[in-house]
C-alpha positions in Angstrom: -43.2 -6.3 -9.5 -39.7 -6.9 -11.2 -41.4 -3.9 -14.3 -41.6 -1.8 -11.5 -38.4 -2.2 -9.9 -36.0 -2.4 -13.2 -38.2 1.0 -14.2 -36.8 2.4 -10.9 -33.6 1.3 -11.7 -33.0 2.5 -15.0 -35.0 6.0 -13.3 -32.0 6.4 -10.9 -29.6 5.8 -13.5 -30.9 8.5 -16.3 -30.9 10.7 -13.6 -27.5 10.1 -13.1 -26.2 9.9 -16.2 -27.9 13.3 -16.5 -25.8 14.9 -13.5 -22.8 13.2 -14.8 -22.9 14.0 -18.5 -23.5 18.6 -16.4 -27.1 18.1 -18.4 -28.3 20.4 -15.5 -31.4 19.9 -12.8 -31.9 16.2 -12.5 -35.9 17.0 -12.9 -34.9 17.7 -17.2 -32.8 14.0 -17.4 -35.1 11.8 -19.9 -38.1 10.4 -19.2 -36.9 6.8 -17.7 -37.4 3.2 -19.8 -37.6 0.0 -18.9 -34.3 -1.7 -18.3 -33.6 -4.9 -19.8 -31.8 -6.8 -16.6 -29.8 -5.4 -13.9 -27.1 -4.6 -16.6 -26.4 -1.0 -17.7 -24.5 0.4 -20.9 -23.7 4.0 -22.3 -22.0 5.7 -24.8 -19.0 5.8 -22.1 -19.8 2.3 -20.8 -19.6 1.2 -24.4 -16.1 2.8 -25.1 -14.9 0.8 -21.7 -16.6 -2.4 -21.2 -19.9 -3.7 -19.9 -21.0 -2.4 -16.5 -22.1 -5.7 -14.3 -23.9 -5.3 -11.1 -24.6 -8.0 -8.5 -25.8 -7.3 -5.6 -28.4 -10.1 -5.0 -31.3 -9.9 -3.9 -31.7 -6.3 -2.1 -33.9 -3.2 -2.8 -33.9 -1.5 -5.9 -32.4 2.1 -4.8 -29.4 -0.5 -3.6 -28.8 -1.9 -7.4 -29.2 1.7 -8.8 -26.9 3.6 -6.5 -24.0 0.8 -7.6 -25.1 1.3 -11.3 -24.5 4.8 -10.8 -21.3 3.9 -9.3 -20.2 2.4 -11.9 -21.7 5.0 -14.8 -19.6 7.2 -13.2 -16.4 5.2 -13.5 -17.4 4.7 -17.3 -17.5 8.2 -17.5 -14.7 9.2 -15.3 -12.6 6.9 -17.5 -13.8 7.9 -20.5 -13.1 11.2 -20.3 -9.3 10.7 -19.2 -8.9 7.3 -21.8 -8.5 5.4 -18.8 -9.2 4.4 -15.3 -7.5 6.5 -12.4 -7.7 7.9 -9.0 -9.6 10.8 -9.5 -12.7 9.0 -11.0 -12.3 6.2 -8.2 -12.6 9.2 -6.0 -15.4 10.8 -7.5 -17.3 7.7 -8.1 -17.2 6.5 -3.9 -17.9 10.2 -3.4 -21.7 9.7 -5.3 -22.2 6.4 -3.9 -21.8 7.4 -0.5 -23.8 11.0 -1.1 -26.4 8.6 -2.7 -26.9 6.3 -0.1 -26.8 8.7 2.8 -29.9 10.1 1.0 -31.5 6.8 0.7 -31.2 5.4 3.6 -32.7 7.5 5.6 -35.9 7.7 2.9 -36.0 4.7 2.5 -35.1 3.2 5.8 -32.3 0.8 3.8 -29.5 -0.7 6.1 -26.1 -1.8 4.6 -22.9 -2.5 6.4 -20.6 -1.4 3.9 -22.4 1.8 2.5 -23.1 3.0 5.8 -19.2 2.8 6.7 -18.5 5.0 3.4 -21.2 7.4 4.5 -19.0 7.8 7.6 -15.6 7.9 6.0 -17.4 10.5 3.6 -19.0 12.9 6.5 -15.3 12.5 8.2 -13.9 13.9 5.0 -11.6 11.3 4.2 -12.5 10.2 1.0 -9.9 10.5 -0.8 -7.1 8.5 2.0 -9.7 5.8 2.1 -9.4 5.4 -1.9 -6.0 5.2 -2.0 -5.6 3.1 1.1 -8.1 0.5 0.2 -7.9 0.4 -3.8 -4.7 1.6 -5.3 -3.9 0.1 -8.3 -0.2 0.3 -10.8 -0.8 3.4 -12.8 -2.5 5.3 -11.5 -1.6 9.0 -10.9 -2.3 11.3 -7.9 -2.2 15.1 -8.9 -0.2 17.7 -6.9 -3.7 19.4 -5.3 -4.9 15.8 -4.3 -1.5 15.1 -3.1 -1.7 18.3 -0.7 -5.3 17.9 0.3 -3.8 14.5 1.8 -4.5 14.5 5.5 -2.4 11.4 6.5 -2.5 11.7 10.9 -5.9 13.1 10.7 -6.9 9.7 8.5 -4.4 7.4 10.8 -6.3 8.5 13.9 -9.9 8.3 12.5 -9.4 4.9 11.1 -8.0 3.5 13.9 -11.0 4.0 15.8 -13.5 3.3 13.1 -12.7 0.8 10.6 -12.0 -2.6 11.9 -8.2 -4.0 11.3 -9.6 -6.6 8.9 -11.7 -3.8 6.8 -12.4 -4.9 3.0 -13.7 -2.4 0.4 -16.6 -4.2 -1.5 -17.0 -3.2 -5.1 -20.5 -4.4 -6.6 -19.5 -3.5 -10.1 -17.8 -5.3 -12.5 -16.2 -3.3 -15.0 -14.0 -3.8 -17.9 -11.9 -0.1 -18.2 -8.7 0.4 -20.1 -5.9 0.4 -17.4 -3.4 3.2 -17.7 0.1 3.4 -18.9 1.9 1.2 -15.8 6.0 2.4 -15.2 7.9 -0.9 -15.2 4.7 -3.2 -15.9 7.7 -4.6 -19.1 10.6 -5.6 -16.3 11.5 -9.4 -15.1 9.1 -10.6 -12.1 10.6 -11.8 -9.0 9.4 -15.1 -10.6 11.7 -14.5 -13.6 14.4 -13.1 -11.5 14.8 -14.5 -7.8 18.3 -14.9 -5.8 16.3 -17.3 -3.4 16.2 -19.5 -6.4 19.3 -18.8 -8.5 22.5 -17.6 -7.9 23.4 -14.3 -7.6 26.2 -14.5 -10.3 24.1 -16.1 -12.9 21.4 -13.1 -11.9 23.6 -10.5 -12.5 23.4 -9.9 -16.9 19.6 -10.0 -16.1 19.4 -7.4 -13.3 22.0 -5.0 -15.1 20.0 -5.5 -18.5 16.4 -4.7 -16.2 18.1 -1.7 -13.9 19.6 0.2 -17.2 15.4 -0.9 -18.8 14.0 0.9 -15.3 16.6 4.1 -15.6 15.9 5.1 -19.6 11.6 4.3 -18.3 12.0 6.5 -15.1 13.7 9.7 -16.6 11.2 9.9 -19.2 8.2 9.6 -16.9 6.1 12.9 -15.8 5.4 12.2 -12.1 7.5 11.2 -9.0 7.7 7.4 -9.1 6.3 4.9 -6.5 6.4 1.3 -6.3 4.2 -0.3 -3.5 3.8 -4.0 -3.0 1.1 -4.1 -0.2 -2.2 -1.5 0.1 -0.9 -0.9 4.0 2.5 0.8 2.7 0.3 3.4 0.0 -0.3 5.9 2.7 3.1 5.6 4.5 4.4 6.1 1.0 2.6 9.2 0.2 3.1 10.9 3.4 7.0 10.5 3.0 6.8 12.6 -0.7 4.4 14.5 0.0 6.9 17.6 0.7 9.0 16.5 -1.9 9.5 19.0 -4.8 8.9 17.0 -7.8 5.7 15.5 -6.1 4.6 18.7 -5.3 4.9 19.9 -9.1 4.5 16.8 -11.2 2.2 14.7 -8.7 3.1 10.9 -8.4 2.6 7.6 -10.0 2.3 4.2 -8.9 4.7 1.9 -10.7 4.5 -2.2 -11.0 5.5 -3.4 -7.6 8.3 -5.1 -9.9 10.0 -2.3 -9.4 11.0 -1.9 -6.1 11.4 -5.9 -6.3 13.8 -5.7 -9.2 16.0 -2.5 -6.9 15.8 -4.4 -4.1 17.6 -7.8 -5.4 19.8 -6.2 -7.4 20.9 -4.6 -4.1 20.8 -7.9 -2.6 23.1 -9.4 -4.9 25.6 -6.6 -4.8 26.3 -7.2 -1.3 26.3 -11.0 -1.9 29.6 -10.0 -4.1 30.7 -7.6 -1.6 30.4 -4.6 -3.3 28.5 -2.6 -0.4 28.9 0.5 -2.8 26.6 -0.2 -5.9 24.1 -1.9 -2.4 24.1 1.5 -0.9 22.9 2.9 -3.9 20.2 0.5 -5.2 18.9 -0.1 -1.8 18.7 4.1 -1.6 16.8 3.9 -4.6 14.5 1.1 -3.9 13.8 3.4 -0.5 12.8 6.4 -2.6 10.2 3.8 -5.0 8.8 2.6 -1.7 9.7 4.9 1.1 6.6 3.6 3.3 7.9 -0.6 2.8 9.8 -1.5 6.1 11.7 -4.3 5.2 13.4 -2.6 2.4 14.7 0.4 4.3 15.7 -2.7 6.8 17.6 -4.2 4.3 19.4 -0.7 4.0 20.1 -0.6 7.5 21.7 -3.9 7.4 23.9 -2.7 4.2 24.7 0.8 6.4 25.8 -1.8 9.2 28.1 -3.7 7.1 29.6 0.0 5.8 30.6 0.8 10.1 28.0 3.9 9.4 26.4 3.3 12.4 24.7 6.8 12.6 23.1 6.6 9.5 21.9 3.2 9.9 20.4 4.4 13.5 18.7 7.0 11.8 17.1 4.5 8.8 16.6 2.1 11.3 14.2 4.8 13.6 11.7 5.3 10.5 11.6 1.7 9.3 10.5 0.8 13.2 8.0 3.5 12.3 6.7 2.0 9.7 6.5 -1.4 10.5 3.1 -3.0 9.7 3.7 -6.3 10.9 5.4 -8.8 13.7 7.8 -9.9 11.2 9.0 -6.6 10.4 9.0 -5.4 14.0 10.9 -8.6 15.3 13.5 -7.8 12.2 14.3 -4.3 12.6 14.5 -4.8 16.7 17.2 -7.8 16.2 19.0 -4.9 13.8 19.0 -2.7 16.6 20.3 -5.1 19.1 23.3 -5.8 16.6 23.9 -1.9 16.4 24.0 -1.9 19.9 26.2 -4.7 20.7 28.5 -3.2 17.8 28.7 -0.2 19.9 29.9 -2.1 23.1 25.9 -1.6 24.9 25.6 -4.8 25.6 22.7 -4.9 28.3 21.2 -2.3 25.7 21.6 -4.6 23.0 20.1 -7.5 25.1 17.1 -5.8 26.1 16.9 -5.1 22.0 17.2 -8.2 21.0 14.7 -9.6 24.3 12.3 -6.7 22.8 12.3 -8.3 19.5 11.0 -11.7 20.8 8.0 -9.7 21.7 6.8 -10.2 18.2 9.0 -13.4 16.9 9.5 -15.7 20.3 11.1 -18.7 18.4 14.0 -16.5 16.6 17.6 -18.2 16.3 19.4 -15.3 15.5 17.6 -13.4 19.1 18.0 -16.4 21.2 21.9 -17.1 19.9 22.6 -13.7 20.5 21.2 -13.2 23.8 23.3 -15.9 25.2 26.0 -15.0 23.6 25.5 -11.5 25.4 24.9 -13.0 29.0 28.3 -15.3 28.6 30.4 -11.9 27.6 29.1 -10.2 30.5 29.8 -13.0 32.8 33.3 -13.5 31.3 34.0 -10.3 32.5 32.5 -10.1 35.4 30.3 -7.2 34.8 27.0 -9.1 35.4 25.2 -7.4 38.2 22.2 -9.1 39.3 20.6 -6.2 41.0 21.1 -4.3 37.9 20.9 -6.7 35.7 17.9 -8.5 36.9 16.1 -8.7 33.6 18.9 -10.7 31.7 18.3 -14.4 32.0 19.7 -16.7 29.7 17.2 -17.8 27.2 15.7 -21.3 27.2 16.6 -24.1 24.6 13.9 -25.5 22.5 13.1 -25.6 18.9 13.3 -22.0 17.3 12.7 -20.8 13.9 13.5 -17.9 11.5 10.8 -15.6 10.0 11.6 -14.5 6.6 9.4 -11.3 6.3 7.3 -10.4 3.1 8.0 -7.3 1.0 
């Protein structure tokens, strides 16, 4: 029984390698041989590492569609000298063409495939790769880039992937990793204002942003640096007109990048000089134009400046993009202060009463709603038919959220 199923195995993966290596018909591939064990090597597998695949116990067609996956990434990588989006793309696109084929000969049920089947019939591929695996280095092409549908995507997954949605990879895989932008600067372990002053930061952070500015002109694509998977689309959509990214097509930087921009902005404002801030933060917004909390910590720098307007306007698409209560409750207590700034103070209460929505215990809400409610009583302008919704605030023990990146 095990001859007969490694023999099917190794079947489905000649055939493969056939298609893959444009040998022609599948029906001329080699006659198939025995495989050893559930392990599968070839020339290109050779020049990138062992293919591994473990899928337990399960049918054969199961553990030769994911050896074909990963043949194809061997190959895929092969041919470019390293692994990248496009052979991630064209690899899910034969797994899921595979096992739409052999599920329904076969009768073969599996929770994950059948979900790729249906992002692959909805034609959305290649957002689902880039959502769900991203990796540094990698490097999206200015036709892939356009073929983007992001609302189309949005909408679609929304209603059929669960929030808590994992890709599963059954392949293990050792490829050569393309050149990373930035993969050389200080960590946010090696430079961190939480930990050391900003004054003793600052030779480090000069020495790493003038490192970043010689890497980034030299580079051939846009730029991006994206901590979390969630802000890869956002990120995208926002260059996706621009008209480097349009010609070049993009590349995703270490997310040290955007880390390194960020607290050198950081610690420009910690000396006051909201100038040099302006301009780091601008440029960590451009890295990561889909990551909420640094366009909020822009918004907070435009506050500081009195340019109200612009910080109204940078406030709008960080609330847009904001993937999590933290970042919400954040941006909504920036608004509140933009709004009490302007003299709207039941506007700025309901802001910062908006923002509790998503952070109930917040100090800085709580401190400045009643702060709100004793100015409008102090001048007699508290109107309880109008006003009806402004109570003061309760005490108890409240807490600030400090918001990943």
């Amino acid at each position: 029984m095990m001859g007969s199923v490694r023999r099917r195995i190794a079947y489905s993966l000649s055939v493969t390698l056939a298609a893959l290596a444009g040998c022609g018909h599948a029906g001329v591939a080699p006659a198939p041989t025995p495989a050893a064990a559930p392990t599968a090597r070839t020339d290109a597998a050779r020049a990138s590492g062992d293919i591994t695949v473990d899928v337990g116990i399960g049918p054969p067609e199961l553990i030769g569609l994911w050896s074909a996956y990963g043949m194809a990434l061997a190959v895929a990588a092969d041919k470019a000298g390293h692994d990248d989006f496009a052979g991630e793309l064209s690899a899910r696109l034969l797994l899921a063409d595979g096992w739409k084929t052999d599920r329904v000969q076969n009768h073969l049920h599996d929770p994950y495939l059948d979900t790729l089947a249906d992002v692959r019939d909805a034609g959305f591929m290649a957002e689902y790769v880039l959502a769900f695996l991203t990796r540094p280095g990698w490097t999206i092409s200015p036709d892939h880039l356009a073929a983007l549908n992001f609302t189309g995507w949005k909408s679609w997954a929304a209603v059929h992937l669960p929030k808590d949605h994992e890709p599963v990879t059954r392949v293990s895989l050792e490829m050569k990793r393309g050149p990373t932008p930035g993969l050389h600067l200080p960590t946010s372990d090696q430079i961190n204002p939480a930990r050391t002053p900003c004054a003793n930061l600052q030779p480090a952070l000069e020495r790493a942003v003038a490192d970043w500015d010689r890497e980034e002109r030299g580079l051939g694509q846009l730029a991006l640096s994206v901590p979390r998977p969630e802000q890869v689309l956002p990120a995208l959509s926002r260059v996706a007109g621009d008209p480097r990214a349009r010609r070049d097509g993009v590349v995703f930087a270490s997310p040290t990048v955007v880390e390194l921009l960020f607290d050198a902005g950081f610690c420009a404002v910690d000396r006051g000089d909201l100038g040099s801030a302006d301009k780091l933060l601008r440029r960590a917004v451009a890295l990561s134009p889909g990551n909420a909390n640094v366009r909020g910590e822009l918004v907070q720098t435009l506050i500081m400046e009195k340019r109200l307007d612009e910080a109204d306007a940078q406030l709008e698409i960080a609330l847009e993009l904001a993937d999590s209560p933290c970042h919400a409750a954040m941006l909504w207590r920036k608004r509140g202060y933009i709004l009490f700034d302007r003299g709207k103070l039941v506007d700025s209460y309901r802001a910062y009463a908006h923002s509790l929505e998503f952070d109930p215990q917040s100090e800085l809400a709580h401190s400045e709603m009643s702060l709100i409610v004793a100015t409008l009583h102090r001048a007699g302008t508290y109107d309880e038919k109008i006003l009806a919704p402004l109570i003061e605030p309760g005490s108890g023990k409240l807490r600030v959220l400090n918001c990943p990146r």
